[in-house]
PAVEXVO-306207 format. One record per residue (C-alpha): x, y, z. Coordinates in pm, whole numbers. Layout:
N
[[X,Y,Z]]
...
END
This chain:
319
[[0,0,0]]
[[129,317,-97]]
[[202,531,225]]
[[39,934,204]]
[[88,1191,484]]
[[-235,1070,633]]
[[-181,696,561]]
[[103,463,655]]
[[172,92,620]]
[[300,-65,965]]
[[259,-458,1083]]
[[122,-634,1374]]
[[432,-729,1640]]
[[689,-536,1471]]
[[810,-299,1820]]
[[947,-61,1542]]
[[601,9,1381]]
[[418,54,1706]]
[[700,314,1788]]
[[647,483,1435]]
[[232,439,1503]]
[[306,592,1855]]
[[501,903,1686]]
[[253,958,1402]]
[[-31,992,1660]]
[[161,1243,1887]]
[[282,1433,1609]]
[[-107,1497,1432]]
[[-214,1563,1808]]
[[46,1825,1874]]
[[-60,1988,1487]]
[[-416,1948,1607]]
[[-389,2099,1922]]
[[-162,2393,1765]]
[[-460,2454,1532]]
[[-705,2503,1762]]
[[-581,2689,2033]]
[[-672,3036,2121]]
[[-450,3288,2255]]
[[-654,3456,2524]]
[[-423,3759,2584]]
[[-367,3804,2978]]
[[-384,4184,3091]]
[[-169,4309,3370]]
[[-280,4535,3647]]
[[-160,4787,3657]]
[[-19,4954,3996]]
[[-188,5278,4120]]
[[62,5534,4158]]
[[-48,5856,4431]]
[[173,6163,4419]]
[[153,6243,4783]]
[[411,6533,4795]]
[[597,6356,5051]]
[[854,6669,5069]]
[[541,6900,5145]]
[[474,6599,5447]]
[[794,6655,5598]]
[[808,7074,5621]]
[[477,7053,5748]]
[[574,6776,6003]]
[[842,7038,6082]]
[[719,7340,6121]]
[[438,7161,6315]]
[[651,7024,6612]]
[[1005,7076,6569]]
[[1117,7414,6408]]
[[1226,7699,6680]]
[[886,7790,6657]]
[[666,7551,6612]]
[[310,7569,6584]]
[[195,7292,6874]]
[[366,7289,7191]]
[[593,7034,7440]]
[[264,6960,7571]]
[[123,6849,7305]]
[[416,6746,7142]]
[[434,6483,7476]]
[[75,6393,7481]]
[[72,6335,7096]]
[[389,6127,7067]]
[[384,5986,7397]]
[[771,6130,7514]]
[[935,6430,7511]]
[[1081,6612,7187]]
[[1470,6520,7305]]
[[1407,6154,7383]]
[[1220,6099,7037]]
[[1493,6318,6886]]
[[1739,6093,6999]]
[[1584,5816,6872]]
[[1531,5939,6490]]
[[1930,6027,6521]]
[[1971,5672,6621]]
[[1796,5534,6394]]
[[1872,5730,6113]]
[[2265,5694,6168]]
[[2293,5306,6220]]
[[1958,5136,6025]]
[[1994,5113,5717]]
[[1617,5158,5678]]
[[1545,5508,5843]]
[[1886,5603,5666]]
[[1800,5915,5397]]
[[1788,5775,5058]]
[[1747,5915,4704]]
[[1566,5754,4458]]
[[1692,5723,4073]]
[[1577,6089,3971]]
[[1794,6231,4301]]
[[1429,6291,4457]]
[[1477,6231,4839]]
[[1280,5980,4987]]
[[1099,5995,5283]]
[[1248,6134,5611]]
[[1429,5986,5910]]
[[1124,6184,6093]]
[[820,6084,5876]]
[[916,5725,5913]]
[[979,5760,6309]]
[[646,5963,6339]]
[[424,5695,6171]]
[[554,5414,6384]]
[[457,5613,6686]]
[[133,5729,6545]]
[[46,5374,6542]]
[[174,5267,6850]]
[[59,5559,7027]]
[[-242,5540,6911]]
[[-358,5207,6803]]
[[-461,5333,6455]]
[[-473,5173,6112]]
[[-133,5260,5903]]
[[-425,5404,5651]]
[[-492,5657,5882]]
[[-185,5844,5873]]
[[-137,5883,5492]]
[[-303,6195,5453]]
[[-71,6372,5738]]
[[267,6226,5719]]
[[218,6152,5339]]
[[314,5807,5391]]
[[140,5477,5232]]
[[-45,5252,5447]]
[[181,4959,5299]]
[[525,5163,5374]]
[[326,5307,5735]]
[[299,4895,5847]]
[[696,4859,5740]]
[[789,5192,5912]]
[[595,5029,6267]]
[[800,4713,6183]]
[[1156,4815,6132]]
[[1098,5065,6422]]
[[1007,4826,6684]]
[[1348,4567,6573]]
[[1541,4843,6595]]
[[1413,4966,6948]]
[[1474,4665,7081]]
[[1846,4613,6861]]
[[1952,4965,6986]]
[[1819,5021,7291]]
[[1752,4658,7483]]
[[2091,4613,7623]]
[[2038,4941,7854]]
[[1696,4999,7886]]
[[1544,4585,7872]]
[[1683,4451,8136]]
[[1692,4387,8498]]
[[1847,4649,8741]]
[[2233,4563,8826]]
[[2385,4596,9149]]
[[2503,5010,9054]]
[[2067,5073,8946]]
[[1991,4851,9259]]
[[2229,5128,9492]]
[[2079,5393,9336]]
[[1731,5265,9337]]
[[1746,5259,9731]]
[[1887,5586,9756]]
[[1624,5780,9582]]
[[1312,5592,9771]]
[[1561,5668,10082]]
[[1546,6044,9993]]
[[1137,6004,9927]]
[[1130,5883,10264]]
[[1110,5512,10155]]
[[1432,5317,10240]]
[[1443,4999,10089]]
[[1196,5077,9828]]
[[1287,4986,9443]]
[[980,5095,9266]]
[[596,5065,9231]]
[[454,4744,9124]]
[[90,4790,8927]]
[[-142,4617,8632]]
[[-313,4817,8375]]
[[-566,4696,8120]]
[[-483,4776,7747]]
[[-769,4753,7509]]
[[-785,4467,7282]]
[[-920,4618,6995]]
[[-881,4329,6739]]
[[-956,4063,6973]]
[[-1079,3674,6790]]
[[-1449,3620,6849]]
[[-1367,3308,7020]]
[[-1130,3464,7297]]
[[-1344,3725,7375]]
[[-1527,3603,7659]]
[[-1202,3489,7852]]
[[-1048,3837,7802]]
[[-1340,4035,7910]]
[[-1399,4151,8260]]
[[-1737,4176,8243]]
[[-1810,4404,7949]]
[[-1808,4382,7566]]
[[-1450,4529,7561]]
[[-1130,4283,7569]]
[[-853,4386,7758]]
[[-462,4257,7780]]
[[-327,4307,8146]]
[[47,4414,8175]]
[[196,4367,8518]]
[[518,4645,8570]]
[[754,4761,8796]]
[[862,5094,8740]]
[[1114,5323,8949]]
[[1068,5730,9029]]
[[1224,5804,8671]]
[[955,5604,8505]]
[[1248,5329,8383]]
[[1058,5007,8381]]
[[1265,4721,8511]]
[[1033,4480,8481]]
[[710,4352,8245]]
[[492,4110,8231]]
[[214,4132,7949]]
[[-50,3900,7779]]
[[-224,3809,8060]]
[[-623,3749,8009]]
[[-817,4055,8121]]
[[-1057,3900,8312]]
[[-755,3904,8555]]
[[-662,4084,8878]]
[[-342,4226,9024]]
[[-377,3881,9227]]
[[-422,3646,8941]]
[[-140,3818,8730]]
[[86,3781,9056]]
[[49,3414,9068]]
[[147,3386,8690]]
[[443,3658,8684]]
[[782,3602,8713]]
[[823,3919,8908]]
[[985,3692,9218]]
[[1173,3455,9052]]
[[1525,3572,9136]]
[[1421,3524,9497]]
[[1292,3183,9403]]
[[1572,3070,9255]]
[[1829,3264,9496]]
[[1926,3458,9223]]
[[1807,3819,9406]]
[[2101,4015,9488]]
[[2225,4106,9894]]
[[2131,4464,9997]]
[[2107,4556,10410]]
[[1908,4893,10496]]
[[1758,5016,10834]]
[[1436,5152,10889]]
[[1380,5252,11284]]
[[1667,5088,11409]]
[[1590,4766,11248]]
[[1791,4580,10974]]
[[1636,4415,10640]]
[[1779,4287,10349]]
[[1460,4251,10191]]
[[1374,4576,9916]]
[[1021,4606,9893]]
[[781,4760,9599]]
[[506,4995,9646]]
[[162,4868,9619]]
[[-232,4896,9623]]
[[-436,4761,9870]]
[[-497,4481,9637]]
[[-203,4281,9685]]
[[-117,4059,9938]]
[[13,4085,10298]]
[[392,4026,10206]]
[[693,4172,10306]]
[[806,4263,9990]]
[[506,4509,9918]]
[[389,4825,10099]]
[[77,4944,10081]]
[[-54,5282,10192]]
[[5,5471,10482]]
[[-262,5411,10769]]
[[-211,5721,10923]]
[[-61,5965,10719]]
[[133,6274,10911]]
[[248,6465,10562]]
[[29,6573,10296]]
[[241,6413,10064]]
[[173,6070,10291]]
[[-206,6140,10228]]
[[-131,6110,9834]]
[[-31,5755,9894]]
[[-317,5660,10041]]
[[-571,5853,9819]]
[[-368,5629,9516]]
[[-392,5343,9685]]
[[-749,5371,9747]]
[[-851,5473,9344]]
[[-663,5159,9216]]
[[-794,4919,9491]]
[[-1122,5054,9349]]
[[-1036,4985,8976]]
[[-876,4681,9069]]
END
């Protein structure tokens, strides 16, 4: 039989004909498929781009808070940013001499990018606030996308920069001078104030929400702290429920586990004659009858003793 393109002479058992039969039938599929085939084309999406003026964002943000005159003052400037203008200062220099993220850049047309103190100022607009990264794009002139990376590579380097002195537990030198500034407040052998505070859980899953309510619709997150006269916080214990007490927090922190584990450093001090070498934080009315907490004064002779115990009071009654 005379073989065609479309015909073709091949024999039963012969493995080189069922190859050849094998070839012929991919290669007419292949032609087939190639005939038929549509090319849908694909189209891309294409990227909004928003001219925000970000130079315009940082002379306002300048003239607003940190020219020689600015237009809102260190009260505000505190209450806004949640520190004073040297400390946050500080931190922008810090930040914008050693990360290479808050570093000033230029982008391929020589246009500077955004500032050292746009990128510093959304972080702590979010944290300060607890608002969306959205919500400070038509202020600092910042994205919401590039907002959520400022908040990101501002709390690594906080804690890069910054941990080593200000993260840790007090050292023998803090510990000396601890005791002699509640010594010159009239409290020898104090170290600090010991307290919990409930911080809104805003986002909280539907499913946790009864265990971290204390008896309203609103989740809360406890943090336990120890903080000295100066407002350094030596110690912090957060992510308790919020249906929790000062007392229930107590029994979970690890506020007491130097002493625990003998770990808590020597100190002797006299108070009326007597010798402790116990240090002792200052407390509510709340916490338990130890003798490492103090409560309030139960019959104050000073005005400033009467202070004590009108604090004590309020948080026993929030507590």
């Amino acid at each position: 039989m005379a073989s065609s393109s479309n015909h073709f002479d091949f024999h039963h058992g012969s493995n080189n004909d069922d190859d050849f039969f094998d070839q012929y039938c991919d290669e007419q599929f292949d032609n087939l498929c190639d005939a038929t085939e549509e090319v849908i084309p694909t189209e891309r999406k294409k990227r909004t781009y928003i001219e925000r003026n970000r130079e315009d964002g940082h002379e306002q943000l300048w003239s607003d808070y940190f020219c020689d005159n600015p237009t809102y003052t260190e009260n505000l400037f505190r209450r806004r940013f949640r520190m004073n203008k040297a400390l946050f200062l500080r931190i922008v220099n810090r930040l914008a001499a050693e990360v290479p993220y808050f570093k000033p850049k230029k982008d391929a047309t020589f246009r500077n990018g955004i500032s050292p103190l746009q990128q510093c100022t959304a972080a702590i607009r979010q944290l300060a606030y607890g608002a969306a990264a959205d919500s400070i794009d038509e202020y600092v002139r910042i994205g919401e996308t590039t907002a959520r990376q400022c908040l990101e590579h501002f709390v690594v380097a906080i804690v890069d920069l910054f941990g080593n002195e200000y993260l840790r537990r007090p050292t023998p030198e803090d510990l000396e001078r601890l005791l002699f500034y509640g010594e010159q407040r009239g409290f020898p052998g104090m170290v600090g104030s010991i307290d919990c505070m409930h911080w809104k859980w805003k986002n909280c899953p539907t499913a946790w929400k009864g265990m971290y309510s204390r008896g309203t619709d609103k989740p809360t997150i406890v943090l336990e702290a120890v903080a000295s006269p100066d407002l350094w916080i030596w110690h912090a214990f957060f992510g308790a429920p919020g249906t929790c007490n000062d007392l229930n927090v107590l029994d979970q922190s690890p506020v007491f586990n130097d002493i625990i584990y003998g770990r808590a450093p020597e100190m002797n001090y006299y108070v009326n004659g007597r010798e402790y070498n116990l240090s002792y934080y200052l407390t509510d009315g709340i916490y338990p009858e130890w003798a490492t907490f103090v409560k309030s004064i139960p019959q104050p002779q000073h005005p400033k003793h009467s202070l004590v115990c009108t604090t004590s009071r309020r948080c026993t009654k929030r507590c």
